[in-house]
C-alpha positions as CSV (number, residue, x, y, z in Angstrom):
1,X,92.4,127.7,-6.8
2,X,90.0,130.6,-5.6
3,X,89.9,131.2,-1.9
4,X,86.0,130.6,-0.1
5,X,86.2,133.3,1.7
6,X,87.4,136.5,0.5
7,X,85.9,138.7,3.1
8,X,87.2,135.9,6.2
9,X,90.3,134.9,4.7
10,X,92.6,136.4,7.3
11,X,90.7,135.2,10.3
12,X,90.6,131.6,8.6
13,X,94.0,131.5,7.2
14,X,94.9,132.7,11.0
15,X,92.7,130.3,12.9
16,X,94.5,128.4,14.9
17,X,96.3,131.7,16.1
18,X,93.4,133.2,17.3
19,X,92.6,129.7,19.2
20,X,95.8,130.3,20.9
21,X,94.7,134.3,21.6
22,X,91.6,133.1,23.1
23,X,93.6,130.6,25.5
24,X,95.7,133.0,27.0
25,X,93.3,135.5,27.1
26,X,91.2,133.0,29.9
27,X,94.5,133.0,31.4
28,X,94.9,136.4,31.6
29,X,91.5,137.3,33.2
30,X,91.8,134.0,35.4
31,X,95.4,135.6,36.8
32,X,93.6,139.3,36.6
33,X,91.0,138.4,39.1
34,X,93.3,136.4,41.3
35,X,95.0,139.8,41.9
36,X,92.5,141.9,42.1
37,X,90.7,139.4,45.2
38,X,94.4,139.4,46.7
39,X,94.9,143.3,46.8
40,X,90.9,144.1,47.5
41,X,91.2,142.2,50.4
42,X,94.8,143.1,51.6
43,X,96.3,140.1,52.1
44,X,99.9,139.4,51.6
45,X,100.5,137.1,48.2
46,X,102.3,133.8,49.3
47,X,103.6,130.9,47.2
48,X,100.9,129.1,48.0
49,X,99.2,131.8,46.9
50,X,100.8,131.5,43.2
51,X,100.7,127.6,43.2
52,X,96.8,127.9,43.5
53,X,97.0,130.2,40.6
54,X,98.9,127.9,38.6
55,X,96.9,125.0,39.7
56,X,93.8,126.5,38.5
57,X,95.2,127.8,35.1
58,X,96.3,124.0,34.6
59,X,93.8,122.3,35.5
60,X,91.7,124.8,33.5
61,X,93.3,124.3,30.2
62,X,93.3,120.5,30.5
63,X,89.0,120.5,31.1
64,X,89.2,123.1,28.2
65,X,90.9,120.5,25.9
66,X,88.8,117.7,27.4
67,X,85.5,119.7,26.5
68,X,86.9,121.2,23.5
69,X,86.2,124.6,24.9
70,X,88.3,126.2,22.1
71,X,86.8,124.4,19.1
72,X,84.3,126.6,16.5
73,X,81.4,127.5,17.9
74,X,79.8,129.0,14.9
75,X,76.0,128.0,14.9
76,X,76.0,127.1,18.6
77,X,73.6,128.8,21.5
78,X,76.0,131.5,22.9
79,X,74.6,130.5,26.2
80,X,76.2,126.8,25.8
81,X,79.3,128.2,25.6
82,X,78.8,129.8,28.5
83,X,77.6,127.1,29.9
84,X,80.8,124.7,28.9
85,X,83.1,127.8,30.6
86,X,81.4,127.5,33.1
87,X,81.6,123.6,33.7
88,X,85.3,124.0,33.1
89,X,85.4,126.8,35.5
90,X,83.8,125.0,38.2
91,X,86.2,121.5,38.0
92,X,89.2,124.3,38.6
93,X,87.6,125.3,41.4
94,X,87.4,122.2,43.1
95,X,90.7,121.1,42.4
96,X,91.7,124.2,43.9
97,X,89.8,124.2,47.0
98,X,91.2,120.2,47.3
99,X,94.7,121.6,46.8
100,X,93.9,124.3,49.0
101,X,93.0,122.5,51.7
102,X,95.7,120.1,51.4
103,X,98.3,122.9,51.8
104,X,97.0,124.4,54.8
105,X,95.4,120.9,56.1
106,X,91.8,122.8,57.0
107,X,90.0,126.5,55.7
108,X,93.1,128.6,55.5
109,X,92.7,132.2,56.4
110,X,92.4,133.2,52.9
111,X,89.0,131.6,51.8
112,X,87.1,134.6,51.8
113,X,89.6,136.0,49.4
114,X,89.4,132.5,46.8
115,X,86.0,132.7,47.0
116,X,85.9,136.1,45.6
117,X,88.6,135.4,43.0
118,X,85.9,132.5,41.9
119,X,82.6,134.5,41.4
120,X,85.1,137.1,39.8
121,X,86.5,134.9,37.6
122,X,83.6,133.0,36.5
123,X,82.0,136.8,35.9
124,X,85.4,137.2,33.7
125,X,84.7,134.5,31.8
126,X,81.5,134.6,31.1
127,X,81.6,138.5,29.7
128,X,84.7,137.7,27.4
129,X,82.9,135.2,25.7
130,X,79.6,137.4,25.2
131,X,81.8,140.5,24.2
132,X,83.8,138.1,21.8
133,X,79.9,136.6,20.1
134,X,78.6,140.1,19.9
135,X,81.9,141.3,17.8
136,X,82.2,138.3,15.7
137,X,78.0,138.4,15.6
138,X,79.1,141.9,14.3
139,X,81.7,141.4,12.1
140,X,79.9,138.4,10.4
141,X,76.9,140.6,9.2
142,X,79.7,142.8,7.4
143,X,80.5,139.4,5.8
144,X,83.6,139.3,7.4
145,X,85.0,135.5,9.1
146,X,82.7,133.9,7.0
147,X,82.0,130.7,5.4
148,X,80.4,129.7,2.4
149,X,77.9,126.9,2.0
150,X,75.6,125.1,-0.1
151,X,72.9,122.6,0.1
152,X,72.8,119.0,-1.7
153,X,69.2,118.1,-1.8
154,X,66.5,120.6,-2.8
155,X,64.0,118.6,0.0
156,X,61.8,119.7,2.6
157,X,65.0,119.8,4.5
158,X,67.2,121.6,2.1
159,X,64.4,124.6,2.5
160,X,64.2,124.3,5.8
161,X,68.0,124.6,6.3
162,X,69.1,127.3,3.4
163,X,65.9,129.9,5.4
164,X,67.9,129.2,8.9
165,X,71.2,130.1,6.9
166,X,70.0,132.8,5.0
167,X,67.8,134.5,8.3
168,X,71.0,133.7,10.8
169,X,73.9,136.4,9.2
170,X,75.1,136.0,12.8
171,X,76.4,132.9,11.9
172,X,78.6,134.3,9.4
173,X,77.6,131.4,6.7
174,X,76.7,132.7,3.3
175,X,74.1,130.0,1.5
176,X,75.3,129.9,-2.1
177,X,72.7,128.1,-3.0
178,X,70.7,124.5,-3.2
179,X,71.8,121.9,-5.7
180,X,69.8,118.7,-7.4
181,X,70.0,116.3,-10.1
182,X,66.1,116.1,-10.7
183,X,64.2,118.6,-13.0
184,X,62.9,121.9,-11.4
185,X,58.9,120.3,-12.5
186,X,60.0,118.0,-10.0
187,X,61.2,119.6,-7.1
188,X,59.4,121.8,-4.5
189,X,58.1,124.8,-5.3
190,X,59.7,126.9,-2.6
191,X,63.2,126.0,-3.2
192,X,63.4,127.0,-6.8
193,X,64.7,130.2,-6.1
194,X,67.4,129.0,-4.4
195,X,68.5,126.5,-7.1
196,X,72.0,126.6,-8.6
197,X,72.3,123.5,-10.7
198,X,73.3,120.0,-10.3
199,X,75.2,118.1,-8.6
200,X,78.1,117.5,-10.1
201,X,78.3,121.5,-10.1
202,X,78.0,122.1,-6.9
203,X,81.3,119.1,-6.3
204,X,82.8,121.5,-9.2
205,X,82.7,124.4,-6.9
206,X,84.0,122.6,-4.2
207,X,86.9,121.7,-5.8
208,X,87.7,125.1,-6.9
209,X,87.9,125.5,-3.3
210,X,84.7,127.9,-3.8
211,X,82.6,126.2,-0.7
212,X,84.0,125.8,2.7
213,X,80.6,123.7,3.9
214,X,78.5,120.8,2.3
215,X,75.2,120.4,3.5
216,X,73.4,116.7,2.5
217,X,69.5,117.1,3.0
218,X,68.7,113.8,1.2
219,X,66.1,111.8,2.6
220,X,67.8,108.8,4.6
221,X,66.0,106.1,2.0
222,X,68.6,107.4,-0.9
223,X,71.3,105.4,1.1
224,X,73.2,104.6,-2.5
225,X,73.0,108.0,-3.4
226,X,74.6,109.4,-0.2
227,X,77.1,107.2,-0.8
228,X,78.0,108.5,-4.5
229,X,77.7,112.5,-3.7
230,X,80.4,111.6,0.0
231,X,82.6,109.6,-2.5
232,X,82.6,112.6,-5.1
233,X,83.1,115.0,-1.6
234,X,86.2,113.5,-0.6
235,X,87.8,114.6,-4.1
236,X,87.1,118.1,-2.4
237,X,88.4,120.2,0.9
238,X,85.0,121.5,2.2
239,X,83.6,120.1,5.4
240,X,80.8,117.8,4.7
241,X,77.6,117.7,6.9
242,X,74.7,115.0,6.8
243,X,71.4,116.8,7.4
244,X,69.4,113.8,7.6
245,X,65.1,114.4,8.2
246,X,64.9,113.7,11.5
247,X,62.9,116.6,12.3
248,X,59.6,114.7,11.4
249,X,60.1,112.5,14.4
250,X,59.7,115.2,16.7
251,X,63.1,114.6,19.1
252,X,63.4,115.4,22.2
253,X,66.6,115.6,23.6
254,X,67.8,113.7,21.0
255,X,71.8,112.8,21.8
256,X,74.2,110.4,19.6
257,X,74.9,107.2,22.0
258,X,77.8,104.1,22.0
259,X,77.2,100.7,21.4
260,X,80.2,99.1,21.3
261,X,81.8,99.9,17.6
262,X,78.0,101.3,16.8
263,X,76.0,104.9,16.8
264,X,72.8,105.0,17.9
265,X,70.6,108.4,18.2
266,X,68.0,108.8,20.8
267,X,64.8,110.2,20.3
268,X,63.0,110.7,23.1
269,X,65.5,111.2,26.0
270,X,65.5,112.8,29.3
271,X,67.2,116.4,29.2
272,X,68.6,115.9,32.9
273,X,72.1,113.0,32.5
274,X,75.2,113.9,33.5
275,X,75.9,117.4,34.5
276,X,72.7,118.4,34.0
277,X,71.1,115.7,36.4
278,X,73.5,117.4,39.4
279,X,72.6,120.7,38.4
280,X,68.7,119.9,38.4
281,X,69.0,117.6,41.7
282,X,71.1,120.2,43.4
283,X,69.0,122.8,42.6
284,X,65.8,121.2,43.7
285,X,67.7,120.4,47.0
286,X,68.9,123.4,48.0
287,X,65.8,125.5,46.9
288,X,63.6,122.8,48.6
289,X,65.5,123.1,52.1
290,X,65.1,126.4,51.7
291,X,61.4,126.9,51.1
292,X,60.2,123.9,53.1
293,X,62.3,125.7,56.4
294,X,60.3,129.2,55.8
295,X,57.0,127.0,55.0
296,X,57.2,124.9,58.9
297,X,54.8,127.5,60.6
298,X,52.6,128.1,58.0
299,X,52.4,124.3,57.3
300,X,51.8,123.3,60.7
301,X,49.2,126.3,60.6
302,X,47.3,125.2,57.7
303,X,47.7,121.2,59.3
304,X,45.1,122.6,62.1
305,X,42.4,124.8,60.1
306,X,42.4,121.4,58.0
307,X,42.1,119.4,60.9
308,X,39.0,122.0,62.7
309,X,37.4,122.3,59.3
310,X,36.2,118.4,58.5
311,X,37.1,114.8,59.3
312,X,39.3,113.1,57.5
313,X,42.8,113.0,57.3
314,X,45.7,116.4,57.2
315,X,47.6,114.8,54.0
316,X,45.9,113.7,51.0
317,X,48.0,111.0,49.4
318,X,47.4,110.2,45.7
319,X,49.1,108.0,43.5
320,X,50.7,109.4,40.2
321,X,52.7,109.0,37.6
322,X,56.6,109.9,38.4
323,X,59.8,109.8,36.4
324,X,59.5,107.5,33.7
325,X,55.7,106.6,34.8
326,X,56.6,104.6,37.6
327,X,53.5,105.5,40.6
328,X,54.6,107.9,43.4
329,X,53.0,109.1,46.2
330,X,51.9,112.6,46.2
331,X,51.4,114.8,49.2
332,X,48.6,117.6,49.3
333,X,47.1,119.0,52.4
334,X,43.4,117.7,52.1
335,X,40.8,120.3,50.4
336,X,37.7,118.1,49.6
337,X,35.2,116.5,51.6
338,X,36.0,113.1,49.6
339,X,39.5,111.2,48.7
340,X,39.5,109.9,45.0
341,X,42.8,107.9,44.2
342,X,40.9,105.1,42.0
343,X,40.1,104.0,38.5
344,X,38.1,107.0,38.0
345,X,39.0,110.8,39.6
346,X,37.1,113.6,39.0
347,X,38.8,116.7,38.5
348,X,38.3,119.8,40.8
349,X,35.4,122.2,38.8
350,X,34.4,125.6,39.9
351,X,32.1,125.8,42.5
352,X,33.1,122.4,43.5
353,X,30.7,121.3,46.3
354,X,33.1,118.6,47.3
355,X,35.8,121.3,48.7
356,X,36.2,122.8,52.2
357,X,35.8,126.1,53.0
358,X,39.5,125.9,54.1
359,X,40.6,124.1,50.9
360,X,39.2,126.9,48.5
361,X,41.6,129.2,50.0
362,X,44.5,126.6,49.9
363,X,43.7,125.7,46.2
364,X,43.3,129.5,45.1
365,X,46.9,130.2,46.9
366,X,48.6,126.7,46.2
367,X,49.1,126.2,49.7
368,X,47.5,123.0,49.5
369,X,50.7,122.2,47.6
370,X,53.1,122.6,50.3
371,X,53.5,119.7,51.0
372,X,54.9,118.3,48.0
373,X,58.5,119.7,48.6
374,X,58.9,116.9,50.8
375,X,58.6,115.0,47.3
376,X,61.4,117.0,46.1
377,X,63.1,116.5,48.9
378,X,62.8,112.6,48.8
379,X,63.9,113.1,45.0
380,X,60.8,111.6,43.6
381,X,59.7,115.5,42.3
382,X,61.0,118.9,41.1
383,X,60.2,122.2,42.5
384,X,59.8,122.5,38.3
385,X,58.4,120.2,36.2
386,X,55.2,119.1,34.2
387,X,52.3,118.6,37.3
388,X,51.5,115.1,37.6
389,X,48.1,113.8,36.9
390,X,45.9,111.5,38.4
391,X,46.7,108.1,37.4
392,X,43.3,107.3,35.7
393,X,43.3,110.7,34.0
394,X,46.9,109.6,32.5
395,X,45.3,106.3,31.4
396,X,42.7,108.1,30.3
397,X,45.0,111.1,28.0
398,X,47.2,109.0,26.6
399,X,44.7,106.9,24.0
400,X,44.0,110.1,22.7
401,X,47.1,112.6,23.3
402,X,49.9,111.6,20.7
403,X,53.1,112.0,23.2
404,X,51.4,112.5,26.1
405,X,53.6,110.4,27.9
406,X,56.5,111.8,27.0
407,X,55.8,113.8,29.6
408,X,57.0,111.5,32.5
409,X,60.6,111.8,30.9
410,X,61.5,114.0,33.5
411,X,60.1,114.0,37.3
412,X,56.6,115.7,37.9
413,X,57.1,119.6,38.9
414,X,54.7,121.5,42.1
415,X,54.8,124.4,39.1
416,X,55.8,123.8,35.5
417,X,55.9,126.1,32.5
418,X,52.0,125.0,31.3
419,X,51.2,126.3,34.5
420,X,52.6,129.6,34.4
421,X,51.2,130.2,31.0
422,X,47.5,129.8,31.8
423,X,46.8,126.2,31.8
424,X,46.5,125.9,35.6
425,X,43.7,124.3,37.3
426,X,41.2,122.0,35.7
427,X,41.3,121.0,31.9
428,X,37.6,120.1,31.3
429,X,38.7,119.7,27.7
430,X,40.7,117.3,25.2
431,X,42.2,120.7,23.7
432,X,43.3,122.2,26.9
433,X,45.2,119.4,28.1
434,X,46.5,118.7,24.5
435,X,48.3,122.4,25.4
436,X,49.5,121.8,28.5
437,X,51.3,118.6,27.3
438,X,52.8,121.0,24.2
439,X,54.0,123.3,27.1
440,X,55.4,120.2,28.9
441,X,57.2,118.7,26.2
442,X,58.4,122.6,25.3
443,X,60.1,123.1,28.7
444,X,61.8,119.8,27.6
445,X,63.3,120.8,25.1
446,X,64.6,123.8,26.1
447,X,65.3,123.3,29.8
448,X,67.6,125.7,31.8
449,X,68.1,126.3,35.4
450,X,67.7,130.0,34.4
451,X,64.4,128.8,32.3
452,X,63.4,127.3,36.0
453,X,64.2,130.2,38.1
454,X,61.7,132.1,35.7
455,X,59.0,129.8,36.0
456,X,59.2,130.0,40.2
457,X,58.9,133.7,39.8
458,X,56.3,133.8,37.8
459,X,54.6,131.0,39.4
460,X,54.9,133.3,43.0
461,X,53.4,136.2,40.8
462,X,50.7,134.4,39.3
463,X,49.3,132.3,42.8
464,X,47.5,135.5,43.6
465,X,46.2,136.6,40.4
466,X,45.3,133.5,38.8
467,X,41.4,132.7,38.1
468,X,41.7,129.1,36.9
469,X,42.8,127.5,41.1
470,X,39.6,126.4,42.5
């Protein structure tokens, strides 16, 4: 039998090796940046020193096993695998700082030194594994450490995934084409290029040990079908992959659930469970605390020019939709002559005769929503996050906006990525708010604290410059 990949064959045949490379190589720049903190900072090396050492390395290498740290990557975000570093870095961390404090039963004199060694090592860690991507990125476009693959199903799928394959050499997979029983008259007209043959080819190659992946675009109907081609797979060695047509559902945040003995696959989900639900709530904490403390004067400011400008009350209270469309209580500092929270709310149009003097310049800077950190503060908003509408403009959106409520899978946002791309302000038509809900549902999808630390800066750049606040 042939080997799949000529060009790879030393890196495959040597896998496991280069697992264990990679292992103590966190080690070694975990250990590095110990020392380094210790000799920067001139303090004299202890045992207890060395047993936080070795209590980080351990407890490292067991969250790297639990989180399968070390497992292939190939095809996976390089900033997920930062990301999982990362997690594993920070567990270490507290066990340390536990351990730490047990030792010396408080701080112990050295915590200016740990706390160096963790930023350090964390940087460490992070760097390896970018340096690593972009070499193997490299070394995969040469055709080395590569796999080959083919696709069983020449479907809308099958095309979809052999032009990801074929316009991602990064990933070092090298498409060897699509295979199908049926007639080309009857296949798609796109994929004919990329036909091989049949099926019972393509297992032919497989057992020759010719393929290393197996690719199944069948539609999920041809359930008797799948279950021939898997039963003629497991006569081969090549990893086989279901690549079933979910994509016409649209998923969001789509994630593989237990019940009991049972699988079940989510399609619309929440991106924020589990460690990214801290994250997001601690982030919205701390940068909340933050901004409300340097917004005090200014709030209890903008309270009296409110107050001096017209009668009615300092806070505007209207209910919205919150997470998962349950009503919350908005804050705003009051900008119109009128409160609407019923059935019917008219949205805010240029020239507005209805706003204050004073509430034109809040809505033009956003100060009116001020505020509204208290919401985030209270947990019932983000700092980031789709803007909540009024409740009857929700009612009314949804009869005619597929998905817009889809939308309320996360908490409401002050700013939110539709607002930093131009649709702020008022949507006076069907289409407009038919692209802020797109831009909603895309920061869904591809959600990251360093994705919401981009929108707050260009939200603060934008507050000035922005025609569409009135």
């Amino acid at each position: 039998m042939t080997s799949s990949s000529s060009n790879g064959g030393f890196l495959v045949r040597n896998q496991s090796s280069f697992s264990t490379l990679y292992r103590l190589s966190d080690l070694f720049f975990i250990a590095a940046t110990w020392y380094v903190s210790f000799f920067v900072t001139e303090l004299a090396i202890s045992s207890e020193s060395v047993l936080l050492l070795l209590a980080f390395c351990a407890v490292f290498q067991l969250t790297s096993e639990a989180f399968t740290l070390y497992r292939s990557w190939r095809g996976a975000p390089t900033m997920r695998i930062v990301k999982q570093a990362a997690i594993c870095w920070a567990i270490s961390c507290t066990a340390t700082i536990v351990l730490d404090y047990l030792l010396t039963e408080g701080i112990s004199n050295k915590s200016s030194t740990v706390i160096g060694w963790f930023v350090t090592s964390l940087v460490a860690l992070s760097l390896w594994r970018l340096v690593t991507r972009l070499f193997l990125f490299e070394i995969r476009k040469k055709g080395f450490n590569s796999r080959q693959a083919i696709v069983i199903g020449a479907t809308e799928t099958g095309e979809q995934l052999a032009l990801q394959i074929k316009s991602h050499e990064e990933l070092g997979i090298r498409f060897k084409g699509i295979f199908d029983d049926r007639a080309p008259s009857r296949l798609p007209n796109a994929t004919h290029s990329d036909l091989k043959g049949s099926i019972s080819d393509a297992i032919e190659l497989a057992k020759k040990n010719e393929i290393d992946y197996i690719y199944l675009a069948l539609p999920m109907c041809a359930e008797d079908r799948i279950r021939d081609i898997l039963a003629l797979c497991s006569d081969t060695t090549a990893s086989v992959y279901m690549v079933p047509n979910f994509f016409v559902y649209n998923l969001i945040n789509s994630k593989w659930h237990s019940i009991g003995s049972l699988q079940a696959l989510s399609v619309y989900d929440t991106p924020f469970s589990g460690a990214s639900e801290v994250t997001k709530r601690v982030e919205d904490f701390i940068l909340g605390l933050i901004l409300t403390t340097i917004a005090i004067v200014p709030m209890a400011l903008i309270a009296v020019l409110v107050k001096l400008s017209s009668k009615g009350p300092i806070i505007f209270k209207q209910k919205r939709y919150g997470l998962d469309g349950k009503p919350i209580s908005v804050y705003k500092f009051r900008t119109m002559t009128t409160l609407d929270n019923g059935e019917e709310v008219k949205q805010a149009q240029k020239n507005d005769q209805r706003i204050t003097k004073v509430g034109a310049v809040l809505r033009k800077t956003s100060l009116d929503e001020l505020p509204q950190f208290i919401n985030v503060l209270q947990g019932r908003m983000s700092i980031v996050g789709p803007r909540p509408h009024a409740i009857a403009h929700n009612e009314q959106y949804r009869k005619i906006i597929s998905g817009y409520m889809l939308r309320h899978k996360v908490k409401p946002g002050i700013t939110g990525w539709a607002q930093v791309n131009g649709f702020r302000g008022e949507t006076e038509t069907v289409d407009k708010m038919k692209k802020r809900v797109e831009y909603d549902l895309d920061y869904m999808h591809n959600w990251s604290i360093w994705l919401d630390l981009k929108i707050i800066f260009k939200t603060a750049i934008l507050v000035f410059k922005d025609q569409n606040a009135y």
